[in-house]
TORTORVO-604734 format. One line per 5 residues: number of its first residue (from 1); their letters; for each residue x, y, z of C-alpha. Coordinates in nm, 2 decimals, always signed. Layout:
residues N
NUM = a = X:Y:Z  ...
END
This chain:
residues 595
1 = xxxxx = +0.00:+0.00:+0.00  +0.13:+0.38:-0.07  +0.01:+0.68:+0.06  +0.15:+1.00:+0.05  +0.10:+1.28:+0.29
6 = xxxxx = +0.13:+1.69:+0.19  +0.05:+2.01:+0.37  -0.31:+2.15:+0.27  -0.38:+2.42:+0.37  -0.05:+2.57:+0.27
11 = xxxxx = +0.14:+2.82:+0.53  +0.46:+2.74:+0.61  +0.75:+2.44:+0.59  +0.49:+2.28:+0.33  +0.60:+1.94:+0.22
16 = xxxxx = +0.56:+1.60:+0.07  +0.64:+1.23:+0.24  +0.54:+0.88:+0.12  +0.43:+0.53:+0.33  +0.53:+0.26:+0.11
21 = xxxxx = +0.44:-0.08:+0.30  +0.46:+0.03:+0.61  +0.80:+0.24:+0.58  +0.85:+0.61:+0.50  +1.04:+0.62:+0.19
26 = xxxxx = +1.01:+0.99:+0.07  +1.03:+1.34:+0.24  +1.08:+1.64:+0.09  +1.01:+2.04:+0.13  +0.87:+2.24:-0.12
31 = xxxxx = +1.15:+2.51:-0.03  +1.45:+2.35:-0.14  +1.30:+2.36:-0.50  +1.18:+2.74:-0.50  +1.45:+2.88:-0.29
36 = xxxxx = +1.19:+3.04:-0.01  +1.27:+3.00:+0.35  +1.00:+2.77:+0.48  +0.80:+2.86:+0.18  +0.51:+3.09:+0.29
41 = xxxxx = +0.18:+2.99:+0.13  +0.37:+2.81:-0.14  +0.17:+2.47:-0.28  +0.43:+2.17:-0.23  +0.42:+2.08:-0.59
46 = xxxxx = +0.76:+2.07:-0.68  +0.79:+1.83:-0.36  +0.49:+1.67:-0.53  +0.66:+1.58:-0.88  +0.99:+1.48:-0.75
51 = xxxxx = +0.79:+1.26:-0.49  +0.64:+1.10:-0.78  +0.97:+1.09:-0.98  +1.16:+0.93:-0.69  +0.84:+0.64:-0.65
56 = xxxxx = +0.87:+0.56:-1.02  +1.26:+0.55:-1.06  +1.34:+0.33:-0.75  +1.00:+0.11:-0.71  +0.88:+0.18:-1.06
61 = xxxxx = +0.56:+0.31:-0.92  +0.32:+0.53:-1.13  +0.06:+0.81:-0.94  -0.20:+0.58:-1.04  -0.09:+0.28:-0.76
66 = xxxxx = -0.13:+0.56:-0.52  -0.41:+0.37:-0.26  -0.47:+0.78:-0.12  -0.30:+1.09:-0.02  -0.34:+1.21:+0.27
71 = xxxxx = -0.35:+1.62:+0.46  -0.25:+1.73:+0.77  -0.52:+1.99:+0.82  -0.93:+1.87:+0.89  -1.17:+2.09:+0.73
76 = xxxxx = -1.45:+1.94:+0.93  -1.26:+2.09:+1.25  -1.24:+2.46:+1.12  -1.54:+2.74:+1.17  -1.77:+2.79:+0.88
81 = xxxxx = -1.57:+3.10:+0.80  -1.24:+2.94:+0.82  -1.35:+2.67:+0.58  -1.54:+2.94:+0.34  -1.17:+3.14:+0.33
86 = xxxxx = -0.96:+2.83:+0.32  -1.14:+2.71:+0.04  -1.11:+3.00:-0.21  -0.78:+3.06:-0.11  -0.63:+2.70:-0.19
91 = xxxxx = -0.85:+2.71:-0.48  -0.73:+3.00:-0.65  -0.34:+2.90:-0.54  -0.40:+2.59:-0.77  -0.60:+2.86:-1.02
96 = xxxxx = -0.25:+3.03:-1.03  -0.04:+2.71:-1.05  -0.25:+2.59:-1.34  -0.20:+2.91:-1.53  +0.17:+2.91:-1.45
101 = xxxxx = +0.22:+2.59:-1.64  +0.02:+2.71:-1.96  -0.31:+2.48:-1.87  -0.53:+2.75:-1.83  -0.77:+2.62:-2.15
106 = xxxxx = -0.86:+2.27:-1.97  -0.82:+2.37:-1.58  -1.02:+2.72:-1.52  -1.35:+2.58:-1.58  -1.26:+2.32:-1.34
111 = xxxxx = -1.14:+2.53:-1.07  -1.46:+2.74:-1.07  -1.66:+2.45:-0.99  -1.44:+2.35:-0.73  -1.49:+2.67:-0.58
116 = xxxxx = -1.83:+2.70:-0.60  -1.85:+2.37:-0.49  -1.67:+2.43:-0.21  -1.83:+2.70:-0.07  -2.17:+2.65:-0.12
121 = xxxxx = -2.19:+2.29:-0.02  -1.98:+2.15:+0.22  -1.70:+2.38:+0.26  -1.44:+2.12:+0.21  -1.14:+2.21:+0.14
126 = xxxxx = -1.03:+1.84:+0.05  -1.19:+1.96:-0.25  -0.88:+2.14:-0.40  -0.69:+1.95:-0.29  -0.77:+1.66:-0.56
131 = xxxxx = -0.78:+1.95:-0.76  -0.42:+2.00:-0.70  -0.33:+1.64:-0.75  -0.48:+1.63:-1.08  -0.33:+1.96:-1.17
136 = xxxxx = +0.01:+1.85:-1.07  -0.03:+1.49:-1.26  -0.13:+1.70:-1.59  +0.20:+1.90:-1.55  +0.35:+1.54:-1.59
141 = xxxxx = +0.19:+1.44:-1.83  -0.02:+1.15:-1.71  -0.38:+1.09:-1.80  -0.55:+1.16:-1.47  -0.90:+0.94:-1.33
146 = xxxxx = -1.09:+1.18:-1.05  -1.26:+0.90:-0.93  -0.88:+0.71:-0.85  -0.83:+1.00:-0.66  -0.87:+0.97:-0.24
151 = xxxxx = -0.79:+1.23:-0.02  -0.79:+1.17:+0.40  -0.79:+1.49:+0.60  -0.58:+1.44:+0.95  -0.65:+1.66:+1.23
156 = xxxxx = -0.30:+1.86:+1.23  -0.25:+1.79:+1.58  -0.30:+1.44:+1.53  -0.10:+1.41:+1.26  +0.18:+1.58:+1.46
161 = xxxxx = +0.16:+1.35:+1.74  +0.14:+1.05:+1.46  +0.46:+1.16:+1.34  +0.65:+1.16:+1.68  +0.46:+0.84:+1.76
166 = xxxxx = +0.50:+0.57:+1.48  +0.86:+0.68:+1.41  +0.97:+0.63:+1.76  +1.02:+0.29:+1.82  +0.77:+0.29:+2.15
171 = xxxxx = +0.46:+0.06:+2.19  +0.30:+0.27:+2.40  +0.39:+0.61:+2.48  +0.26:+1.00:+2.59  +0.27:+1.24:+2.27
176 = xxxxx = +0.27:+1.62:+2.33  +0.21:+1.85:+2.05  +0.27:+2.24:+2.08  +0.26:+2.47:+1.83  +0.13:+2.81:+1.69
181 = xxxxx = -0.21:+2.67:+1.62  -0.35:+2.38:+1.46  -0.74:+2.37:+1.29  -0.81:+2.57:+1.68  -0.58:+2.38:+1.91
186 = xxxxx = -0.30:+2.47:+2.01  -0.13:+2.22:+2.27  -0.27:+1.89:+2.31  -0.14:+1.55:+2.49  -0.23:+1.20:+2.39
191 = xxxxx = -0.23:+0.85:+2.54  -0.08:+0.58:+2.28  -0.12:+0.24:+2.28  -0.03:-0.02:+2.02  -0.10:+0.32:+1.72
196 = xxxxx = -0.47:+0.36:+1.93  -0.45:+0.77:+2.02  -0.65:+0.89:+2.32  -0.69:+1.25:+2.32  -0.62:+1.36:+2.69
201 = xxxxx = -0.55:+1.71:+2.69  -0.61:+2.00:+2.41  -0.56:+2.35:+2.49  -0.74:+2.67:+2.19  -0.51:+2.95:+2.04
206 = xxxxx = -0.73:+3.18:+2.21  -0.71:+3.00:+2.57  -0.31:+2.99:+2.53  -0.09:+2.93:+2.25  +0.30:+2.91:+2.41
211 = xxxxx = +0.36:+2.88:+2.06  +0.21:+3.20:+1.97  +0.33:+3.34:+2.30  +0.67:+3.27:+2.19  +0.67:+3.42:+1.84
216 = xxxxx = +0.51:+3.74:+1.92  +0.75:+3.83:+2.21  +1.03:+3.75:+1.98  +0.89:+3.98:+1.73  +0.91:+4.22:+2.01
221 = xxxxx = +1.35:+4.10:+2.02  +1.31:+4.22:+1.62  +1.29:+3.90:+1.50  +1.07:+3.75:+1.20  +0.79:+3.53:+1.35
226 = xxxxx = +0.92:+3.23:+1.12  +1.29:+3.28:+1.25  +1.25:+3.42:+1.56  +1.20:+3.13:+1.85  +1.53:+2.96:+1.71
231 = xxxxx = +1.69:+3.35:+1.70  +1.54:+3.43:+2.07  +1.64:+3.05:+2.25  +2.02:+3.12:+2.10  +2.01:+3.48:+2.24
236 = xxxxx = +1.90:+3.39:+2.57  +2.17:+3.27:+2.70  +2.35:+3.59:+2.73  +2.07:+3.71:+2.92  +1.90:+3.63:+3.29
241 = xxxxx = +1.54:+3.65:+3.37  +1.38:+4.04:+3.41  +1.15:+4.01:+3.70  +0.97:+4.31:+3.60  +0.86:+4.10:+3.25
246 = xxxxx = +0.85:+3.76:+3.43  +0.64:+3.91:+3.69  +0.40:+4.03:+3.39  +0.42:+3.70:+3.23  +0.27:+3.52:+3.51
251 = xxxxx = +0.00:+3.77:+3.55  -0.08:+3.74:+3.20  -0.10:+3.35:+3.16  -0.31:+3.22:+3.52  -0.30:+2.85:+3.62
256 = xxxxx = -0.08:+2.61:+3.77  -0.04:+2.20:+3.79  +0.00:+2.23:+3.37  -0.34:+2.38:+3.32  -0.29:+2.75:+3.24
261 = xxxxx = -0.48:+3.06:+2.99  -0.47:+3.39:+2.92  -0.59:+3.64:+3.16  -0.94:+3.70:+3.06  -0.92:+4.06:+3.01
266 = xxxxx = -0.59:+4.01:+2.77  -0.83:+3.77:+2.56  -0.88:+3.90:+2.25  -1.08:+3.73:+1.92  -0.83:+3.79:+1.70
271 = xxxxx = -0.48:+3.60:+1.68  -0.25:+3.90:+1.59  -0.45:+4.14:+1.82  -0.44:+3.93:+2.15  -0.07:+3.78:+2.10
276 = xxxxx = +0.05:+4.10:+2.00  -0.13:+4.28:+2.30  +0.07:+4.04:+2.55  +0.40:+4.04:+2.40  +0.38:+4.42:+2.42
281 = xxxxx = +0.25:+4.40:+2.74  +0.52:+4.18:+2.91  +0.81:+4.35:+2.71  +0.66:+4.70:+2.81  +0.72:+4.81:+2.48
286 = xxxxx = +0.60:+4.95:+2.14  +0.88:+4.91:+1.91  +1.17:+4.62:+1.87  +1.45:+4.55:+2.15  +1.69:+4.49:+1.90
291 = xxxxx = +1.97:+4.23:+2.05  +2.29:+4.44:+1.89  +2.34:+4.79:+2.04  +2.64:+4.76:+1.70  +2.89:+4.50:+1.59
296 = xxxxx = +3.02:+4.30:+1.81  +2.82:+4.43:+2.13  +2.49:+4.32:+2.29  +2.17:+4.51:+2.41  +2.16:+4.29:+2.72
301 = xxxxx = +1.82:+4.45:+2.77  +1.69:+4.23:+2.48  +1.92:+3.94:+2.63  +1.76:+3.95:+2.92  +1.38:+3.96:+2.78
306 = xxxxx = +1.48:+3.61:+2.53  +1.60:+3.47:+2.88  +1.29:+3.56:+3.03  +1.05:+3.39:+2.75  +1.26:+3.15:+2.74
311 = xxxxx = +1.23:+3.04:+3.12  +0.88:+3.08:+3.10  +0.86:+2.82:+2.81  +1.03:+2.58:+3.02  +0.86:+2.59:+3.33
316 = xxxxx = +0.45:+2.60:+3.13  +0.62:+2.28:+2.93  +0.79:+2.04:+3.22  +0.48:+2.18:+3.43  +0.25:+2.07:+3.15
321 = xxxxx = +0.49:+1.71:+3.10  +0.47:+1.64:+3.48  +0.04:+1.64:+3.42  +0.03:+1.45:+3.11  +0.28:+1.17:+3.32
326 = xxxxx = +0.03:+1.16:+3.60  -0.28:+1.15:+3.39  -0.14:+0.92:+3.14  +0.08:+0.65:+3.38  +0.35:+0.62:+3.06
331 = xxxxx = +0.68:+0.60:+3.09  +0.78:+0.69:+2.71  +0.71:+1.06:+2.63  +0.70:+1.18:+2.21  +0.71:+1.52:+2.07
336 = xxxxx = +0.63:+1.70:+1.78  +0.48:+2.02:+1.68  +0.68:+2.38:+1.56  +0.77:+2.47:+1.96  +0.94:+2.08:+1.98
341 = xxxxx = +1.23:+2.26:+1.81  +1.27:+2.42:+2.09  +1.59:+2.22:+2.17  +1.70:+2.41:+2.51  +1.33:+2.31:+2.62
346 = xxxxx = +1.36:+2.01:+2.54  +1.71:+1.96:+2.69  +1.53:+2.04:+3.07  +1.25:+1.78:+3.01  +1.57:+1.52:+2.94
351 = xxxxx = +1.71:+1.62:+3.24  +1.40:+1.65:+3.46  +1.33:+1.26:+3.42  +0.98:+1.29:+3.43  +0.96:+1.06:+3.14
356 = xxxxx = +1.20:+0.75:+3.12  +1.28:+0.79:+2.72  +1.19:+1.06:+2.50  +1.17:+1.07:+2.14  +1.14:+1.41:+1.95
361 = xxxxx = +1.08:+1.40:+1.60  +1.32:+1.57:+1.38  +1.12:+1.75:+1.14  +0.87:+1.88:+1.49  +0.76:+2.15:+1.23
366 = xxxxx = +0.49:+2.18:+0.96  +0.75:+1.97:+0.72  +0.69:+1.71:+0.90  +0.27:+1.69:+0.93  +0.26:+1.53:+0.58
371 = xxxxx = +0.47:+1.25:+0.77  +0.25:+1.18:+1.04  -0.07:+1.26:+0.81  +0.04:+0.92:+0.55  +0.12:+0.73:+0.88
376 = xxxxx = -0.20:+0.80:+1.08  -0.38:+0.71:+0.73  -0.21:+0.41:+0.63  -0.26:+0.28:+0.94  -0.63:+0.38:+0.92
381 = xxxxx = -0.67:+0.17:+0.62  -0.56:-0.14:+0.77  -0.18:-0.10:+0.71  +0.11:-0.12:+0.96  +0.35:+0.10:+1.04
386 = xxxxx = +0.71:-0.08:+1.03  +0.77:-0.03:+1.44  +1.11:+0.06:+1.49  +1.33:+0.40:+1.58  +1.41:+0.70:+1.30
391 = xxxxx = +1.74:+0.68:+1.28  +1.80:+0.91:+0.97  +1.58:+1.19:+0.80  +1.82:+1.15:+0.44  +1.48:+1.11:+0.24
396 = xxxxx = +1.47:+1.34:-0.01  +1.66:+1.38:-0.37  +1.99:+1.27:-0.45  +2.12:+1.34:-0.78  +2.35:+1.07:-1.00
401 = xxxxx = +2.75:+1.13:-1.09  +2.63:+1.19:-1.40  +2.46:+1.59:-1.35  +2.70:+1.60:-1.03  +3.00:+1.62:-1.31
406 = xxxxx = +2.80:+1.80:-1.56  +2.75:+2.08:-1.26  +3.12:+2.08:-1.14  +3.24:+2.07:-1.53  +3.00:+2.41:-1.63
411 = xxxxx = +3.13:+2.59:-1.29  +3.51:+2.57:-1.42  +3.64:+2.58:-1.05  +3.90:+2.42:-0.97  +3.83:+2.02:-0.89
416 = xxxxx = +3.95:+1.70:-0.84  +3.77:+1.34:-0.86  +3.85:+1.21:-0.51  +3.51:+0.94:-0.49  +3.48:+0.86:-0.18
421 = xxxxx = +3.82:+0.93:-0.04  +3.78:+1.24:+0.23  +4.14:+1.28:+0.33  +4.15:+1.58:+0.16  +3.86:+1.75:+0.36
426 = xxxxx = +4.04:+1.64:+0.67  +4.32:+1.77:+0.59  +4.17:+2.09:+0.48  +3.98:+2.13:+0.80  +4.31:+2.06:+1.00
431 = xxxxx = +4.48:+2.36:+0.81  +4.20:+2.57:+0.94  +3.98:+2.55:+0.62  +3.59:+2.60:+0.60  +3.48:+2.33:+0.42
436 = xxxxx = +3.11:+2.29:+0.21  +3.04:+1.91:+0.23  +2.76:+1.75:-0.02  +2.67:+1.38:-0.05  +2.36:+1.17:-0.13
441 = xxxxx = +2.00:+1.21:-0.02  +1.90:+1.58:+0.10  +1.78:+1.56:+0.44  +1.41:+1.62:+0.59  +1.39:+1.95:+0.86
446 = xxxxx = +1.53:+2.22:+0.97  +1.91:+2.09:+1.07  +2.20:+1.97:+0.83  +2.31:+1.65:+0.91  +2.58:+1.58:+0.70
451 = xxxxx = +2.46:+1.58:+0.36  +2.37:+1.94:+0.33  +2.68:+2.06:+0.58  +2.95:+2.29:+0.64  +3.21:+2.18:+0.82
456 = xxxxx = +3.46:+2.30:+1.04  +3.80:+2.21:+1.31  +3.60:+2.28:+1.64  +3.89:+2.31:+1.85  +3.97:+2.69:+1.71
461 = xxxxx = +3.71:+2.90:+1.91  +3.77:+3.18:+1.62  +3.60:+2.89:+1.35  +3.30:+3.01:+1.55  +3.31:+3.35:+1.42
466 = xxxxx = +3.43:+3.29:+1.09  +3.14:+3.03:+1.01  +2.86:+3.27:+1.10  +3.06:+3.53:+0.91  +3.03:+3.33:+0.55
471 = xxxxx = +2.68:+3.24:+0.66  +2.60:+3.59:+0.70  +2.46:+3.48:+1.05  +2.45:+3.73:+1.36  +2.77:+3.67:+1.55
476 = xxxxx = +2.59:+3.51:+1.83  +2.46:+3.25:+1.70  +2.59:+2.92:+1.86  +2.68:+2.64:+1.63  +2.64:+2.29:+1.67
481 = xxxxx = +2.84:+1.97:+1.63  +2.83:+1.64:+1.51  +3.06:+1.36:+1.70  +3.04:+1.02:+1.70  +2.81:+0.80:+1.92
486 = xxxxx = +3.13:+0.65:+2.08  +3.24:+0.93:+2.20  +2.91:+1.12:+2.37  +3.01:+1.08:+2.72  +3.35:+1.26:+2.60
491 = xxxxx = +3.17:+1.58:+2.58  +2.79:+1.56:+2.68  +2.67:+1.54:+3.09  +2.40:+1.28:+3.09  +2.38:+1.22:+2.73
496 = xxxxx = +2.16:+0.98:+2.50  +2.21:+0.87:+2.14  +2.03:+1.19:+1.92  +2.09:+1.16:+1.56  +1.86:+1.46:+1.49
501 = xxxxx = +1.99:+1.83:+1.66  +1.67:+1.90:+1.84  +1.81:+1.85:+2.18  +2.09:+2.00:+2.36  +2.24:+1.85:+2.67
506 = xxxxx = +2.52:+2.05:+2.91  +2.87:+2.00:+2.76  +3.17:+1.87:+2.98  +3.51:+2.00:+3.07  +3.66:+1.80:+2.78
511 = xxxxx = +3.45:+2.01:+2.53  +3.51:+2.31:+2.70  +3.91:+2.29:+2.64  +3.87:+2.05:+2.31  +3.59:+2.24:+2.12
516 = xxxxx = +3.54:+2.57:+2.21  +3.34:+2.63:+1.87  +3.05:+2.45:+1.95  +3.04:+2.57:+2.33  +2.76:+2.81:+2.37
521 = xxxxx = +2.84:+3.10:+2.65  +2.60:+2.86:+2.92  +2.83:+2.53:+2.86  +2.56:+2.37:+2.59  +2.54:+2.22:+2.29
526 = xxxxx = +2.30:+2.06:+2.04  +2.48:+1.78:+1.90  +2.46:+1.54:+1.62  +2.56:+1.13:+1.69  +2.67:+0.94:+1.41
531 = xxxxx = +2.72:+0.58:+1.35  +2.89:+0.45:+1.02  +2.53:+0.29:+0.97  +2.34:+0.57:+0.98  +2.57:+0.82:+0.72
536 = xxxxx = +2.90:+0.65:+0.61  +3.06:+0.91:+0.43  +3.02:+1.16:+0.74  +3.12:+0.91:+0.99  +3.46:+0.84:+0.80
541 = xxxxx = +3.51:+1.21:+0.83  +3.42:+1.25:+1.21  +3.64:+0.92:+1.25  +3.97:+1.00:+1.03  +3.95:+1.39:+1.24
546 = xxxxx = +3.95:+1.18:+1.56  +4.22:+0.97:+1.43  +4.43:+1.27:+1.33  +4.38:+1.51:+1.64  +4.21:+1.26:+1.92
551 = xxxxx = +3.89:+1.48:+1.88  +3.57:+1.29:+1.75  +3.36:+1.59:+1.67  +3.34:+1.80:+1.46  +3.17:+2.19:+1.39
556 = xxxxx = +2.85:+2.13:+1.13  +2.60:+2.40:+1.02  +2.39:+2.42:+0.75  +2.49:+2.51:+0.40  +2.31:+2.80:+0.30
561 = xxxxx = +2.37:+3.13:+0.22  +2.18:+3.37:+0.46  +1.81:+3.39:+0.45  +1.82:+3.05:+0.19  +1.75:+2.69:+0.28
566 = xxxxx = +1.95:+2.42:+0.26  +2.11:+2.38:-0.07  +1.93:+2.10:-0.27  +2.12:+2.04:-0.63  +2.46:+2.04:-0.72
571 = xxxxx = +2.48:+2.33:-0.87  +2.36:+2.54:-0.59  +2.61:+2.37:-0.38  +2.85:+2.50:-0.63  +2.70:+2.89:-0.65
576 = xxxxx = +2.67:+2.87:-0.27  +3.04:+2.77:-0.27  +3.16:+3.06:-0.52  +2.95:+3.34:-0.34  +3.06:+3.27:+0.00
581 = xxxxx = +3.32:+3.22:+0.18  +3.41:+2.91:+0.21  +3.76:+2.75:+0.17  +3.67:+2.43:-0.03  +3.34:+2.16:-0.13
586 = xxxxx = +3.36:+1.82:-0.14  +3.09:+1.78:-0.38  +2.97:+1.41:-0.39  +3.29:+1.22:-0.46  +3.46:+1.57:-0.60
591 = xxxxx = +3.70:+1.79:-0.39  +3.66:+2.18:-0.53  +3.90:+2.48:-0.44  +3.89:+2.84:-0.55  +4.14:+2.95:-0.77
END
């Protein structure tokens, strides 16, 4: 059986994934292809093509074995007016998409009835989205059969929770999903047992959204809403709690034992009005704290207030975790939803020991809904989820030797055929080089992982500067490792196997001295374990550094240009490379210098 999951409605980190027999096969964003940062309100139908492309090449499966597709969004779950507005505007975004791709003669008839539809009968959304499917199968040329077509809405919450859930490797286990808002929740916990979910806890936007509550109040720091919770958790480190805005924080969100709202008279029916109205309330201001006073100095005002928000976040989440363990008696504890990135949160729950094990699922953003969605489907038609532990998120495109070499040759930089030989990375990195590394599969979320990396010698505390300086990143900005799984207790307090970067844990002593670049100012880190299983080519590298300076660890970021996403083809590797500035690629079995 195949299903395959995509974001509808379309906001943010919109994405395709695939459920072939029971496995997830295929995951892909829609902004590696059109080069927008978590592609805003973007239809994933670039991720939707190469989804199909990648079915057909490696299984020799055409659209038309699809047994349904499946959305993380319910229409059924939205207000009459939500569902009127959500209707017309995915409508007319496939309107657009249609026109784009010159198919204006056979589609616009056929989107007008679908809005009409729509609208004046059951306000389904679902709607469009076949429409979208067939749309995107036209592009492709295939002959397209409505009727073949089956679309299953997943509550987005649930189909958060599904993600953490079936990809964890845990029978039975607590999920807890937080986030800006779903269809009109906002937090919810559920009770899993053998893939059965009991709802046990769900929490409105307009009762408390601590996603929300975070975005707007990093707004307030001068941050994007999008960017800003990753921006404000890095900042806040150089801060301490104000009481003045901590003091206003718990007067603004009442409760305790993990059940907590907004203060009644701070409610407000609108999203941006209310969440606004607190952020500038607590911050006691009208315009942006911005974190820099000028280069190379900090507004420790602004510090202070991320530290606040940030403490705040903590204490509503490990207050809300110590409930959902008492109300649910389980031992295993999954997470998911936009605020699971939160990785310094996520660091305290680890620590607390409230749960026994924790899994948090990599892409804990909308990127990864479309994963849960297929899952929670699939299983809903009778499939079964292969039980076991994520272990790698490489599940999008890879790209043969073939347009790799074409790509290098039509850059005429200078290059070398080295295969699979990295000796002359390492040795580059050793000589204090900043090194572009590309290989295989993209990966799925937010965080490089060694496929889509740059790459630097962690013991030189000044690599930390220099990174974010080709980036184009604020200087504060911590940067992560990767290290081998052998060597966690090296460098990590309390550590557990965490392939993904969506958890920090308190560095040691060792890291301290031995990798100063990857030490955050409050003795943190949030690191990446490798195994040779799990990424070969990156492990060899991690390996040969420890076996050339007795470090196994290593600096890795993501390779981007600032305000891009991860690179996806080779020849944006190779323009990334030549605008920036990095030292040398390695370019999938090629070794690149400038001249």
């Amino acid at each position: 059986m195949l299903v395959i999951g995509f974001n509808w409605p379309n906001f943010h980190d919109n994405a395709v994934a695939a459920i072939l027999d029971g496995k997830l096969v295929y995951a892909s964003e829609e902004e590696r292809y059109t080069r927008n940062k978590h592609s805003p309100y973007e239809l994933p139908a670039n991720a939707l093509e190469h989804c199909f492309r990648f079915l057909k090449s490696n299984y020799g499966i055409s659209p038309d074995h699809v047994d349904a597709y499946a959305t993380n969004f319910d229409p059924k779950l939205y207000s009459v007016k939500s569902r009127a507005w959500h209707s017309f505007s995915q409508a007319s975004l496939v309107k657009d998409y249609a026109l784009r791709n010159n198919m204006a003669s056979m589609a616009y008839s056929s989107i007008m009835r679908t809005i009409t539809r729509s609208v004046t009968s059951r306000l389904d959304f679902a709607l469009s989205a076949k429409l979208f499917i067939k749309e995107v199968l036209l592009h492709m040329g295939y002959a397209v059969n409505d009727s073949g077509i089956r679309v299953i809405p997943v509550r987005h919450h649930l189909a958060h929770a599904a993600s953490a859930y079936y990809f964890s490797g845990f029978r039975s286990a607590a999920a807890i999903v937080v986030d800006g808002q779903g269809e009109t929740d906002s937090t919810t916990a559920w009770s899993v047992k053998n893939g059965s979910f009991e709802n046990v806890f769900e929490q409105s936007w307009n009762s408390l959204s601590m996603g929300y509550l975070y975005e707007y109040v990093s707004k307030y720091l001068g941050f994007s809403r999008l960017e800003g919770p990753g921006k404000a958790m890095g900042l806040a480190p150089y801060g301490k709690d104000n009481p003045k805005m901590m003091k206003r924080l718990e007067a603004a969100v009442e409760g305790s034992n993990g059940l907590y709202k907004v203060k009644k008279s701070l409610s407000l029916p609108l999203q941006d009005q209310m969440y606004d109205g607190i952020a500038e309330y607590v911050t006691d201001s009208r315009a942006p704290i911005k974190p820099e006073t000028s280069t190379q100095k900090l507004n420790q005002a602004a510090c202070d207030y991320a530290h606040t928000i940030q403490s705040f976040f903590e204490s509503l989440l490990l207050s809300m975790a110590e409930r959902i363990k008492s109300e649910t008696g389980q031992s295993n504890l999954v997470l998911s939803g936009g605020s699971a990135l939160n990785a310094k949160a996520n660091m305290e729950l680890h620590y607390s020991k409230i749960f026994g094990n924790m899994f948090v699922f990599p892409a804990a953003n909308d990127s990864g809904g479309p994963i849960g969605a297929a899952a929670y489907a699939y299983s809903e038609l009778g499939g079964a989820i292969k039980s076991s532990r994520l272990n790698s998120v490489y599940l999008g495109d890879s790209y043969s030797e073939e347009e790799v070499k074409a790509s290098v040759m039509k850059s005429k930089l200078r290059s070398e055929k080295v295969g699979d030989d990295v000796s002359g990375v390492l040795s580059a990195i050793e000589k204090g080089m900043i090194v572009g590394f590309y290989n295989g599969r993209s990966e799925l979320g937010p965080r490089a992982l060694g496929n889509r990396s740059i790459v630097a010698d962690p013991r030189n505390r000044d690599n930390w500067d220099r990174v974010n300086a080709i980036k184009g990143r604020e200087w504060w900005r911590p940067l992560a490792p990767s290290l081998l799984e052998s060597s966690m207790k090296k460098y990590f307090v309390d550590p557990v196997k965490h392939e993904f970067m969506v958890m920090m844990f308190h560095t040691t002593k060792s890291a301290k001295e031995n990798a100063p670049a990857i030490n955050h100012v409050d003795m943190t880190a949030r690191p990446q374990t490798v195994t040779r299983k799990t990424n070969r080519l990156w492990y060899d590298l991690i390996s040969g550094f420890e076996s050339d300076t007795g470090e196994g660890i290593v600096v890795n970021t993501s390779f981007n240009n600032a305000g891009e996403p991860l690179v996806e083809t080779p020849t944006q590797a190779l323009r990334s490379f030549a605008s920036s500035g990095l030292d040398a690629l390695y370019l999938q079995g090629w070794l690149i210098t400038k001249r």
